[in-house]
C-alpha positions in Angstrom: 58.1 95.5 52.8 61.6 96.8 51.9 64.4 95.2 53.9 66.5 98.1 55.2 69.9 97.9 56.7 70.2 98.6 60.4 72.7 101.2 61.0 74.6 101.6 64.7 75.8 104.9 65.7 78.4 104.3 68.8 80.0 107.6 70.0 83.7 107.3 71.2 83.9 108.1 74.5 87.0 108.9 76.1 88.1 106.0 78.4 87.9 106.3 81.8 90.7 107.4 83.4 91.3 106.2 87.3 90.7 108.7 90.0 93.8 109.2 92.3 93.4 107.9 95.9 92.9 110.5 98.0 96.1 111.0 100.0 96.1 113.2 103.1 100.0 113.8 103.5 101.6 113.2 106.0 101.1 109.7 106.2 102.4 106.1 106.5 103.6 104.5 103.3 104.7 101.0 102.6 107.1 99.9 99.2 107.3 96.2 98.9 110.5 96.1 97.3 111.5 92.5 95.2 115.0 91.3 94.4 117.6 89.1 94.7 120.2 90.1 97.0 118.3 91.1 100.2 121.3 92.9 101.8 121.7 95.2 98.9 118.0 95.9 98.6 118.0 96.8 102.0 121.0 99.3 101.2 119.1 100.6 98.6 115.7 101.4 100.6 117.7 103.0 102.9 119.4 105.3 100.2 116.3 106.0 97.9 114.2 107.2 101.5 117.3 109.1 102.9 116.6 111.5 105.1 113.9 109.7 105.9 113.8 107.7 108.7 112.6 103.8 107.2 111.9 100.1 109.0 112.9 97.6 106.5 111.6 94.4 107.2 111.9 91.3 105.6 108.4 89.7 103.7 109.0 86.4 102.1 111.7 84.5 100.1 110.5 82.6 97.0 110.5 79.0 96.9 113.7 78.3 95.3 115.5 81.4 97.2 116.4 83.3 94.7 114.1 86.4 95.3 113.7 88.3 98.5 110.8 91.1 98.9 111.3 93.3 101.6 108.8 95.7 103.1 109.7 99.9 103.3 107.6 101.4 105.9 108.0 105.3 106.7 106.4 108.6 107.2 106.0 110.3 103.7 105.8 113.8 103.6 104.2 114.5 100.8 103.7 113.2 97.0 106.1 114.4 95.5 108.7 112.8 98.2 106.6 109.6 97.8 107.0 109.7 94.2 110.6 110.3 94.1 111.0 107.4 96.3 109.5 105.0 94.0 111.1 106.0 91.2 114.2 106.0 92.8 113.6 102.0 94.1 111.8 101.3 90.0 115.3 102.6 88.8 117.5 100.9 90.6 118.9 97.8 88.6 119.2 95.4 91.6 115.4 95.8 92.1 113.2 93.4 90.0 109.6 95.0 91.5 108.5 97.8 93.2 104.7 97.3 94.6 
């Protein structure tokens, strides 16, 4: 019997790619927005959603109290206005985290 070498044939398959949520617009959106000086995050939610009307609320405070997360809720439009928002609040150098 002649030993013969096993040969594996993988195909590349192109990774998965996430499906986007499906977003009926308008609708309720919520930014958990993280860093340190809570007054000026709050300034800067307000700005980054302007006109948008926006409830800031405060989340939690880390154990040593150096980091604040506040919670954005408001009434989003539409993507592209949901979008903007985030990059807006990403941007921003006073914000550590955007969730």
């Amino acid at each position: 019997m002649k030993d013969s070498a096993m040969i594996l044939q993988t195909q590349k398959q192109p990774p998965e790619s996430p499906e986007k949520p499906g977003i009926s617009y308008p609708c309720t959106w919520v930014y958990k927005v993280i860093g340190e000086d809570h007054n000026l995050l709050r300034d800067i939610i307000v700005a980054a959603c302007s006109p948008l009307p926006v409830t800031v609320r405060h989340s939690h405070t880390s154990s040593k109290g150096k980091y604040h997360s506040l919670n954005a809720e408001l009434l989003v439009p539409d993507e592209n206005s949901r979008l903007r928002i985030y990059e807006s609040l990403k941007n921003n150098p006073a914000v550590k985290i955007v969730l």
